[in-house]
VMD Tcl script that builds the backbone (N, CA, C; Angstrom):
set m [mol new atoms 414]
animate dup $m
set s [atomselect $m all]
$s set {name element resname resid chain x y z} {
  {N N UNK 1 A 97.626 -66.587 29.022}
  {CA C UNK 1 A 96.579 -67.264 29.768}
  {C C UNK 1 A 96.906 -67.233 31.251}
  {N N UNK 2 A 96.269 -66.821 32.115}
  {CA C UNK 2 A 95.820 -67.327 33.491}
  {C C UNK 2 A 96.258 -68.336 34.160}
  {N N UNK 3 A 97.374 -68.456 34.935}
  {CA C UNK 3 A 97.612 -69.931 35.503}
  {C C UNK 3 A 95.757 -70.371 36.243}
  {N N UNK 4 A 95.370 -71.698 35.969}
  {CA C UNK 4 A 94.093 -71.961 36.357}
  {C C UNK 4 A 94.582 -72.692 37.792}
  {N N UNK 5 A 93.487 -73.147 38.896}
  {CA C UNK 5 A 93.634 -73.989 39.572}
  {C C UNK 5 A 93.781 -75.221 39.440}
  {N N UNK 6 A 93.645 -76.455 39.638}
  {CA C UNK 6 A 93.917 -77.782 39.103}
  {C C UNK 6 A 91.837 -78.123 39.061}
  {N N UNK 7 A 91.440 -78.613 37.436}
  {CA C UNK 7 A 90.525 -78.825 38.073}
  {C C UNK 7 A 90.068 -79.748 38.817}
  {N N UNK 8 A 90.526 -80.622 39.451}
  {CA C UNK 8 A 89.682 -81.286 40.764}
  {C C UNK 8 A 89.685 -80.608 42.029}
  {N N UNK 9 A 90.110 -79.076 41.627}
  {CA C UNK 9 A 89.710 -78.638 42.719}
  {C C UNK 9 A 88.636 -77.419 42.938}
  {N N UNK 10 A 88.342 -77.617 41.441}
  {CA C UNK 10 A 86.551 -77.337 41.130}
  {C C UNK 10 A 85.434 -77.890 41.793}
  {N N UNK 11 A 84.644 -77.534 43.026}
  {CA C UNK 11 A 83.953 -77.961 43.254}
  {C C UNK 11 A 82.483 -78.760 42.282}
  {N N UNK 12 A 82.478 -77.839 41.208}
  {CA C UNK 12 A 81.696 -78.495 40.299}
  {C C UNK 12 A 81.999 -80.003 39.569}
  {N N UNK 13 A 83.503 -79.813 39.583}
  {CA C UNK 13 A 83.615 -81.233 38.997}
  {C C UNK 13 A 84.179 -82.291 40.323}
  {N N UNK 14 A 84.327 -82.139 41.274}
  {CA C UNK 14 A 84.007 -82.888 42.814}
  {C C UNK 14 A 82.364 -83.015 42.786}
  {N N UNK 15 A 81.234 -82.260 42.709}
  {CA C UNK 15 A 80.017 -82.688 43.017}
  {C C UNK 15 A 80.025 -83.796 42.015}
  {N N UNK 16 A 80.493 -83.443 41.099}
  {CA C UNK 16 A 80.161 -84.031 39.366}
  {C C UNK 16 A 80.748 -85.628 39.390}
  {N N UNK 17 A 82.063 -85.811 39.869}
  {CA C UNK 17 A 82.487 -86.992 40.433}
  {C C UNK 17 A 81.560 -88.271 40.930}
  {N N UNK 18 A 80.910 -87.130 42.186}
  {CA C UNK 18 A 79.897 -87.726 43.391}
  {C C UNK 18 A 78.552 -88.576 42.688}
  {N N UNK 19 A 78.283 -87.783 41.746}
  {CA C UNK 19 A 76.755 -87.787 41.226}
  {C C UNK 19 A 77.270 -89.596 40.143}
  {N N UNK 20 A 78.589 -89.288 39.570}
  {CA C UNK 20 A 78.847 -90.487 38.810}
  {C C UNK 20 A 78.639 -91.571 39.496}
  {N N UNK 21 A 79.239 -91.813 40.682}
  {CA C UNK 21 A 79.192 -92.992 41.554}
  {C C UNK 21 A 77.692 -93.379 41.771}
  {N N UNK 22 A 76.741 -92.134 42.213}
  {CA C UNK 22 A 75.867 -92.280 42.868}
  {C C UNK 22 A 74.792 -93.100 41.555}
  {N N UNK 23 A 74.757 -92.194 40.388}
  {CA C UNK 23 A 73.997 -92.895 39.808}
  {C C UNK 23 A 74.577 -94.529 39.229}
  {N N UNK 24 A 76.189 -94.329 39.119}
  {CA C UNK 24 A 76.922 -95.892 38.871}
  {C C UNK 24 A 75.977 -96.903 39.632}
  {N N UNK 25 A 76.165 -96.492 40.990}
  {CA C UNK 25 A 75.042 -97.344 42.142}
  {C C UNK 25 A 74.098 -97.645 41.716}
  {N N UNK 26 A 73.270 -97.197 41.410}
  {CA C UNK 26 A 71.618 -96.900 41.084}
  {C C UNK 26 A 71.686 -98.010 39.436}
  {N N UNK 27 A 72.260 -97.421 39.177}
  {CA C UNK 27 A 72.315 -98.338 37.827}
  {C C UNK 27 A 72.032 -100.068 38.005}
  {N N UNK 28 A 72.979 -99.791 39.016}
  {CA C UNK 28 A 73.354 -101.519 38.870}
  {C C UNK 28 A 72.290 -102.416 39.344}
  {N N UNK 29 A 71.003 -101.610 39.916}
  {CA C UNK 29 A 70.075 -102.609 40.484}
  {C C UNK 29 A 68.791 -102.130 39.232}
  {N N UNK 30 A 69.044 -101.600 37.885}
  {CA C UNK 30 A 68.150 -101.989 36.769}
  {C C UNK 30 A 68.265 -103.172 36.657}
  {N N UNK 31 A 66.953 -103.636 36.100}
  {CA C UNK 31 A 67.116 -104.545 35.143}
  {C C UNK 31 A 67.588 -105.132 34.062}
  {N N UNK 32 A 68.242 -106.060 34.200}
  {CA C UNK 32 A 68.836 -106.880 33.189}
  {C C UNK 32 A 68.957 -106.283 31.726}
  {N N UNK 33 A 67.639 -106.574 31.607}
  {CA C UNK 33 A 67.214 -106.047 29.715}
  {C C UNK 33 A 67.728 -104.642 29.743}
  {N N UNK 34 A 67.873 -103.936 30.568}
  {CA C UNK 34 A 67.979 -102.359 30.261}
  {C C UNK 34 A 69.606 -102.180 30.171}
  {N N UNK 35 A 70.499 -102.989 30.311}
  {CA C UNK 35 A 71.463 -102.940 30.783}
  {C C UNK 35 A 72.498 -102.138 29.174}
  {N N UNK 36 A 71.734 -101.922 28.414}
  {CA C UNK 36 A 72.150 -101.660 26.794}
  {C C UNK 36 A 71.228 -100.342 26.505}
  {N N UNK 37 A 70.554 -100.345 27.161}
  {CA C UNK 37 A 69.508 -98.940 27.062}
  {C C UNK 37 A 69.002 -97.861 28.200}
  {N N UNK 38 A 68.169 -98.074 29.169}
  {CA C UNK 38 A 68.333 -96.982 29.937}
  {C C UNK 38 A 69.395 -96.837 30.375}
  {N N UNK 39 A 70.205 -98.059 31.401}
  {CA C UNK 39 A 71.381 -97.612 31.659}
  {C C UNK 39 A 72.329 -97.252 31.336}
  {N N UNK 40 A 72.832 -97.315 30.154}
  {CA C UNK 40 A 73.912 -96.940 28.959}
  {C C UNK 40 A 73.699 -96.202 29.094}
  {N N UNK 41 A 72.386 -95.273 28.505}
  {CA C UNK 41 A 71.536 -93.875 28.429}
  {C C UNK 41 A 71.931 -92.764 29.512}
  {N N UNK 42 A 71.421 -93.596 30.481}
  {CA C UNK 42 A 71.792 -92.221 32.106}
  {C C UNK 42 A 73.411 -92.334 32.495}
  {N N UNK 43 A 74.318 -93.616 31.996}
  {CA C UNK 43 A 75.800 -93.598 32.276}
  {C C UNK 43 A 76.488 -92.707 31.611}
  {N N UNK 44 A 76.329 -92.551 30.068}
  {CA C UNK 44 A 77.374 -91.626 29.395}
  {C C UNK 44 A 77.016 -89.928 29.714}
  {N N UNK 45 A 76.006 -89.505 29.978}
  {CA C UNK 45 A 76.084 -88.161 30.196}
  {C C UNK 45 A 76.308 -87.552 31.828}
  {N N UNK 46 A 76.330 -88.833 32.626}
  {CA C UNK 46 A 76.336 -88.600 33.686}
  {C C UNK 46 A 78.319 -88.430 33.614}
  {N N UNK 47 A 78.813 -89.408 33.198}
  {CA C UNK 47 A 80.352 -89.324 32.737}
  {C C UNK 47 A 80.822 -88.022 32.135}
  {N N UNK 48 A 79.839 -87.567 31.075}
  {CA C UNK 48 A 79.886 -86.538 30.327}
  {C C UNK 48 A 80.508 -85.074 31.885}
  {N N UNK 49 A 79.233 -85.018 32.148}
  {CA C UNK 49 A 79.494 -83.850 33.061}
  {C C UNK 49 A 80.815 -83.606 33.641}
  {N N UNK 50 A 81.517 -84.301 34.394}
  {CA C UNK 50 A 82.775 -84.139 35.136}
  {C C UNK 50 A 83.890 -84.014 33.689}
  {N N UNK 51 A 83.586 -84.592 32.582}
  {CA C UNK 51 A 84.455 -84.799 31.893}
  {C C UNK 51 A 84.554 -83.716 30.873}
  {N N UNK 52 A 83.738 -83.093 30.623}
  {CA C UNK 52 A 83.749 -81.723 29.834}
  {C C UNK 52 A 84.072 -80.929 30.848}
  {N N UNK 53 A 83.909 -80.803 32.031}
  {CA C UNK 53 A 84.608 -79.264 32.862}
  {C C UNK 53 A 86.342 -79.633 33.128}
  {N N UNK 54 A 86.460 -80.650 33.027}
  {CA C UNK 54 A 87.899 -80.780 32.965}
  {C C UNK 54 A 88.532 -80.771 31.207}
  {N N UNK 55 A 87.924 -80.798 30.266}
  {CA C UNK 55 A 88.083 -80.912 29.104}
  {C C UNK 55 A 88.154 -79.264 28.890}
  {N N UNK 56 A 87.057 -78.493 29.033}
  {CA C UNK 56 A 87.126 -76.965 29.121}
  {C C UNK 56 A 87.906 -76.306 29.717}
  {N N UNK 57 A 88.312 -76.620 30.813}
  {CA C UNK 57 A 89.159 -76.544 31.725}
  {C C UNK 57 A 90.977 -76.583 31.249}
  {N N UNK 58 A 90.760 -77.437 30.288}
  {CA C UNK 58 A 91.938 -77.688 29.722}
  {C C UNK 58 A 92.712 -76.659 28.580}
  {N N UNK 59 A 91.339 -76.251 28.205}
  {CA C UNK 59 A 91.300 -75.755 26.687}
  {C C UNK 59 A 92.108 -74.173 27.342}
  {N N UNK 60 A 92.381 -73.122 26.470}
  {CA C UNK 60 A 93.358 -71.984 26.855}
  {C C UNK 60 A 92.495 -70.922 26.408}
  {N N UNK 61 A 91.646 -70.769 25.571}
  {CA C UNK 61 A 90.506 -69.729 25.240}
  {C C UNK 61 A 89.793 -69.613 26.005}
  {N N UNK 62 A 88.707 -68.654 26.953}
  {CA C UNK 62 A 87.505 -68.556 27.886}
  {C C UNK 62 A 86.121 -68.893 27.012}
  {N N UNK 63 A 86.234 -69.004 26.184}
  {CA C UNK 63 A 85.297 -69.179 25.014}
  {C C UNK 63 A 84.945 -71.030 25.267}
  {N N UNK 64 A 85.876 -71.224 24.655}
  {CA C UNK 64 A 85.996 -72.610 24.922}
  {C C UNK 64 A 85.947 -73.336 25.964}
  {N N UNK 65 A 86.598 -72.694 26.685}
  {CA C UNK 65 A 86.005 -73.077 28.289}
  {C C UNK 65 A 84.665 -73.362 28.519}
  {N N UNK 66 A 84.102 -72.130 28.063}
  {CA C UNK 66 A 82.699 -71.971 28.430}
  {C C UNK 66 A 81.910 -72.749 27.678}
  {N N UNK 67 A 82.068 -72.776 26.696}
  {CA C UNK 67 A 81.414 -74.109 25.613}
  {C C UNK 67 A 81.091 -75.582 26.260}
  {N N UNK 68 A 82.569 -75.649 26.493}
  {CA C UNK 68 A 82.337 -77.129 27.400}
  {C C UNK 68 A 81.560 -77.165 28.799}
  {N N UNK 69 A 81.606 -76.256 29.410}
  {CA C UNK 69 A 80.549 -76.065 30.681}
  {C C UNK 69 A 79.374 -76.094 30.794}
  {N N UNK 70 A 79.259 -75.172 29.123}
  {CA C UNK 70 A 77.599 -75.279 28.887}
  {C C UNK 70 A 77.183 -77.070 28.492}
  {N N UNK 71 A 78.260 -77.477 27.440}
  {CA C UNK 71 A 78.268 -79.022 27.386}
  {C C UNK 71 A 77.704 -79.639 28.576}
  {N N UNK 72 A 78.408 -79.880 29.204}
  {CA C UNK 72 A 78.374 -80.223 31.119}
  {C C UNK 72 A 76.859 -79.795 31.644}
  {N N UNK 73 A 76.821 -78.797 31.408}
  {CA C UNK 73 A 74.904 -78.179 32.002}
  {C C UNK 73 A 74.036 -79.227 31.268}
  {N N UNK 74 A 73.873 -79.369 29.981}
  {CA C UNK 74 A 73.628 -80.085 29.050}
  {C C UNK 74 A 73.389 -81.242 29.651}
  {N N UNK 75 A 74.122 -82.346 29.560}
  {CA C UNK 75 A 74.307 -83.739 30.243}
  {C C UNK 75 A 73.943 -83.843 31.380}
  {N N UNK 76 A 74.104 -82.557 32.486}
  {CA C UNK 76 A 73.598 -82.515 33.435}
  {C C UNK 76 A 72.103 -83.141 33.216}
  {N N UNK 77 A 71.286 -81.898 32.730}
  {CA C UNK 77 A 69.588 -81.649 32.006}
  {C C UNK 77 A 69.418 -83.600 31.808}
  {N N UNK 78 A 70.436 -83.955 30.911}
  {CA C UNK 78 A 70.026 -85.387 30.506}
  {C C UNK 78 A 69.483 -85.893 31.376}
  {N N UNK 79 A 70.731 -86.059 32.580}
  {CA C UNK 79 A 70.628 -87.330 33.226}
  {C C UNK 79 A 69.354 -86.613 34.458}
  {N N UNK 80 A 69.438 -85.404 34.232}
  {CA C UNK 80 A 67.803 -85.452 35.411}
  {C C UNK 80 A 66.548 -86.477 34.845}
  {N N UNK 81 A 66.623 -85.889 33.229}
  {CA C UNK 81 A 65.317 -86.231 32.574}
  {C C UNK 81 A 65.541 -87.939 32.603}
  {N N UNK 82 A 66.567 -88.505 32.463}
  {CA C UNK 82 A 66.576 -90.005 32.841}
  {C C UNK 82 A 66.279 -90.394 34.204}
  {N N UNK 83 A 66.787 -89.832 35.301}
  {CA C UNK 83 A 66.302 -90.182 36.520}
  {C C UNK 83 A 64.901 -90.077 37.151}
  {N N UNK 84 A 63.624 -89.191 36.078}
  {CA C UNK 84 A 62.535 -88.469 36.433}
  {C C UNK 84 A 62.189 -90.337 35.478}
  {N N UNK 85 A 62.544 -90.639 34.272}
  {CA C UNK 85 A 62.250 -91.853 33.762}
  {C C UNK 85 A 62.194 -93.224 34.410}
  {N N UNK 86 A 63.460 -93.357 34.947}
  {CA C UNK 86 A 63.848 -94.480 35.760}
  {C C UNK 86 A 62.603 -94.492 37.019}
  {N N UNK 87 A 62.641 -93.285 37.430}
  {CA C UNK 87 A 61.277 -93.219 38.825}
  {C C UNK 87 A 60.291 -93.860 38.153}
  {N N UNK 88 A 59.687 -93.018 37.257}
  {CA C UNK 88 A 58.586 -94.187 36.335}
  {C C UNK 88 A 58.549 -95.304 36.118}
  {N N UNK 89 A 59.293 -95.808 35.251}
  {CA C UNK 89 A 59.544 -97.251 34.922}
  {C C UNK 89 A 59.263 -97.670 36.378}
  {N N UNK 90 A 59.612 -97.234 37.764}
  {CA C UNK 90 A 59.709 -98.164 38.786}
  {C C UNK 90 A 61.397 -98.364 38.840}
  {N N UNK 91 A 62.260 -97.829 38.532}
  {CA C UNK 91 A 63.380 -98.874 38.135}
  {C C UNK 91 A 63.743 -98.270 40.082}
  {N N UNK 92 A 63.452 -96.907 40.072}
  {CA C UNK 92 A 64.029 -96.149 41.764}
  {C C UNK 92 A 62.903 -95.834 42.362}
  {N N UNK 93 A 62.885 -96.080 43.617}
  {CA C UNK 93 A 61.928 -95.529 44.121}
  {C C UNK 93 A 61.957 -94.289 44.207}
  {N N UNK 94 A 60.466 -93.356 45.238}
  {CA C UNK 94 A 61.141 -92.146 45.140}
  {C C UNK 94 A 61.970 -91.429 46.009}
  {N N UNK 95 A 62.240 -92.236 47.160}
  {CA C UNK 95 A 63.328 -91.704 47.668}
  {C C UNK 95 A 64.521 -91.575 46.977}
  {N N UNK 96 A 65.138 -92.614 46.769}
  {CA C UNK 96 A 66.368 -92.659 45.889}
  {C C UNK 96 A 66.161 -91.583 44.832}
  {N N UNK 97 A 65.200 -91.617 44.201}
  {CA C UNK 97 A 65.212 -90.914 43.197}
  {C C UNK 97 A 65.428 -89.228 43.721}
  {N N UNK 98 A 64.998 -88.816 45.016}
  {CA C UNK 98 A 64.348 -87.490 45.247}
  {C C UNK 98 A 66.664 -87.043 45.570}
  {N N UNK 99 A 66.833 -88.555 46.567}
  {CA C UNK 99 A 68.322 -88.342 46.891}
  {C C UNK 99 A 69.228 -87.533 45.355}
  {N N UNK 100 A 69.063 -88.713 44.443}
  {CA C UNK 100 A 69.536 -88.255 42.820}
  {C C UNK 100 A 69.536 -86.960 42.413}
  {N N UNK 101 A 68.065 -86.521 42.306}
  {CA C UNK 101 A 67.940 -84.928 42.203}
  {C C UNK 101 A 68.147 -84.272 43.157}
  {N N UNK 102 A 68.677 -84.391 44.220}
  {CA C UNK 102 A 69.694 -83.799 44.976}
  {C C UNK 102 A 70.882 -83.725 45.027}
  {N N UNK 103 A 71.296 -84.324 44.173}
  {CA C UNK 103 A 72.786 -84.637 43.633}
  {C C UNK 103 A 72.922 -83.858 42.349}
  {N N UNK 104 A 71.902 -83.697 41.500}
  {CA C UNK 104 A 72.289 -82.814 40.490}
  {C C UNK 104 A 72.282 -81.410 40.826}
  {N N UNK 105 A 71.210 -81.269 42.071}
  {CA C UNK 105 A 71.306 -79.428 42.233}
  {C C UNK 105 A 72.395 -79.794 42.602}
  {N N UNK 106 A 73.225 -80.341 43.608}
  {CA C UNK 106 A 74.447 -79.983 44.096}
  {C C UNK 106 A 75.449 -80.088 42.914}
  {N N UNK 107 A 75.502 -80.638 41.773}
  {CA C UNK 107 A 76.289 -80.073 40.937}
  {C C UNK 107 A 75.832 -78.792 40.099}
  {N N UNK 108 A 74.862 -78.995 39.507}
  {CA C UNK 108 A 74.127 -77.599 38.956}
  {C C UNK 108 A 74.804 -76.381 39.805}
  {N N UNK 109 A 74.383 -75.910 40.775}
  {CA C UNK 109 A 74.366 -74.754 41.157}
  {C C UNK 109 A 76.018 -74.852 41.250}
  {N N UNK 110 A 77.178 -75.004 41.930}
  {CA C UNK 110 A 78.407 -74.612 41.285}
  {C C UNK 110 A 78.791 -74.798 39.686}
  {N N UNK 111 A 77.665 -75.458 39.032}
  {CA C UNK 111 A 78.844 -75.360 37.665}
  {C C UNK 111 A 77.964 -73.831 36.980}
  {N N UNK 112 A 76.536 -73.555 37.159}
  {CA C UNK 112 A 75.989 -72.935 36.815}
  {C C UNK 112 A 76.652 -71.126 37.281}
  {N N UNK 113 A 77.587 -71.200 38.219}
  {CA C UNK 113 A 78.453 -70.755 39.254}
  {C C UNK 113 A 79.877 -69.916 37.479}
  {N N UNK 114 A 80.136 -71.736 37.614}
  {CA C UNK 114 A 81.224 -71.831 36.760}
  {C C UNK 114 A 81.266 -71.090 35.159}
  {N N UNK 115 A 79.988 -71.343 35.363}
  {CA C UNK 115 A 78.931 -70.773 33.809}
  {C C UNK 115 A 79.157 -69.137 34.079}
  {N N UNK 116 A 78.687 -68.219 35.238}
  {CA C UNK 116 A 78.498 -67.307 35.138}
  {C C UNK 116 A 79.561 -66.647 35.189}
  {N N UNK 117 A 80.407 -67.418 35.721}
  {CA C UNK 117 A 82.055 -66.733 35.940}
  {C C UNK 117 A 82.401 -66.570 34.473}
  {N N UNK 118 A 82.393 -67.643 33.963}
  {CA C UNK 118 A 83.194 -67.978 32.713}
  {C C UNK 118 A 82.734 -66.829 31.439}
  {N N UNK 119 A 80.955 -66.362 31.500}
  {CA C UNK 119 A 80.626 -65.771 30.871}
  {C C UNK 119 A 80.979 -64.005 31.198}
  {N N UNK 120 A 81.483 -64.225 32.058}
  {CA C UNK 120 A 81.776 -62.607 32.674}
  {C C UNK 120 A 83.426 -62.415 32.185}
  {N N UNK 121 A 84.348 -62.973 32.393}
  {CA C UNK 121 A 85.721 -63.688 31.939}
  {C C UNK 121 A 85.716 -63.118 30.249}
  {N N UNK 122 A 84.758 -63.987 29.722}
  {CA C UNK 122 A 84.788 -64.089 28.133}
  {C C UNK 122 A 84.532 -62.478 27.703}
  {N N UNK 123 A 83.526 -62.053 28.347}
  {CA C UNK 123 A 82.931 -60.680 27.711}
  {C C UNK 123 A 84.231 -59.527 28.036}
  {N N UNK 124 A 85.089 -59.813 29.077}
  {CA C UNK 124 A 86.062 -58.645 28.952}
  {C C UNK 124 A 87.127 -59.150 28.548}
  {N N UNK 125 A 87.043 -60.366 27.773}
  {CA C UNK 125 A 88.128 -60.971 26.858}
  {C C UNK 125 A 87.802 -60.475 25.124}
  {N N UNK 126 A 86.278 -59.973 25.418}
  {CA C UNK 126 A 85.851 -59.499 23.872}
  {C C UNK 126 A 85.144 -60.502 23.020}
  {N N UNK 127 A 84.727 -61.844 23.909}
  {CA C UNK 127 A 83.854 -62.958 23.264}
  {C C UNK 127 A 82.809 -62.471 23.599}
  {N N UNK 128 A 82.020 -62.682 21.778}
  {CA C UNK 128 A 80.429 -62.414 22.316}
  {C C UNK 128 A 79.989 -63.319 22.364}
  {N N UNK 129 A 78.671 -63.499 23.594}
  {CA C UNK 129 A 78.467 -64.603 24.188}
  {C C UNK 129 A 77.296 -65.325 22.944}
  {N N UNK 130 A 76.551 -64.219 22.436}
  {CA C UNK 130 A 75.346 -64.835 21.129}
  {C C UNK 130 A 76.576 -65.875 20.097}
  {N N UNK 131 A 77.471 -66.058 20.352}
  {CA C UNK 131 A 78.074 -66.714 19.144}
  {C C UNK 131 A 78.011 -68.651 19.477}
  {N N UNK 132 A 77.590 -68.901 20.770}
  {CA C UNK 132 A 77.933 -69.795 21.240}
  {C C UNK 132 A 76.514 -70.602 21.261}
  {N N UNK 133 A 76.525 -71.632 20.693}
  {CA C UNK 133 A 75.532 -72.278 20.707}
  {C C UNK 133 A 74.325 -72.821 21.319}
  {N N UNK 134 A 74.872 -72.969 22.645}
  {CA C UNK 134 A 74.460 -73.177 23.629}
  {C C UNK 134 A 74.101 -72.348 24.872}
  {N N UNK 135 A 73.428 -72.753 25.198}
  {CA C UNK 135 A 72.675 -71.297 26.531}
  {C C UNK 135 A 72.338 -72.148 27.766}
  {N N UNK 136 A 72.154 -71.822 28.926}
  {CA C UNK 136 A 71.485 -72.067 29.971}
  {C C UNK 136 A 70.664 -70.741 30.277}
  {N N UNK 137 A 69.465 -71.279 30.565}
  {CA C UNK 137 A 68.218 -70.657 31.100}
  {C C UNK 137 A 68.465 -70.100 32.261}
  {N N UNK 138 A 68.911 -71.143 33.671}
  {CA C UNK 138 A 68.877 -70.591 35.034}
  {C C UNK 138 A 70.078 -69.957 35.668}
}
mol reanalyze $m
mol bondsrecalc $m
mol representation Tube
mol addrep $m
C-alpha cells in the first residue's frame, strides 16, 4: 500500500469538518419539538460525511476507499435534501439556507475530486468499478 497523506489534510474532509459546525449552528435555532427529528435527521449524515472519508481513508484496499467516499457523497445528497426541507418548514431562511448549499458544493466538488481519483487508482489496481454499489452521477 501507498504511504497516504494524513487525512485531515484532505481538503474534502476540512470542507466536511466546516459544513458540520455550520449546520451544528443552524440546528440549534430549530424548534424544540424537532429536536428528535429533523434535527437528529440533518445531524447524523452531516457527521457521516467527514467520517466515512477518514474511515475509507483508513481502510488499505482502493476499493474500499472508494466505497466509503461514495458513502460520504451519499450523506452529502442527504443533508442537501434536509436543508432544501428545513427552508420550507421556515426552520432557515433563505439566506442561511442559500450560505448551507454553499457549503456543500464546497465539500462536493473536492470529495467528488476524491471520487474520481480514487476511481482511476482502483481501475489500474484491477477493481471493476460496476461491482460497487454505489455511483455518483456528477
Amino acid at each position: 500500500m501507498t504511504t497516504r497523506q494524513p487525512h485531515e489534510d484532505l481538503v474534502a474532509w476540512q470542507k466536511a469538518m466546516d459544513l458540520v459546525i455550520q449546520v451544528y449552528d443552524v440546528t440549534k435555532q430549530f424548534p424544540a419539538d424537532e429536536r428528535f427529528a429533523l434535527t437528529d435527521q440533518i445531524r447524523r449524515p452531516v457527521i457521516s460525511i467527514p467520517s466515512n472519508i477518514a474511515e475509507g481513508h483508513g481502510r488499505e484496499g482502493e476499493r474500499s476507499y472508494l466505497q466509503f467516499s461514495l458513502i460520504a457523497h451519499g450523506s452529502l445528497r442527504e443533508v442537501e435534501t434536509q436543508l432544501h426541507i428545513a427552508e420550507r418548514l421556515r426552520y432557515i431562511d433563505e439566506s442561511r439556507a442559500a450560505d448551507l448549499r454553499r457549503g456543500c458544493d464546497d465539500v462536493g466538488r473536492p470529495l467528488r475530486g476524491l471520487i474520481a481519483y480514487q476511481r482511476k487508482r482502483a481501475e489500474t489496481k484491477s477493481v471493476r468499478e460496476d461491482d460497487s454499489p454505489y455511483d455518483v452521477d456528477d
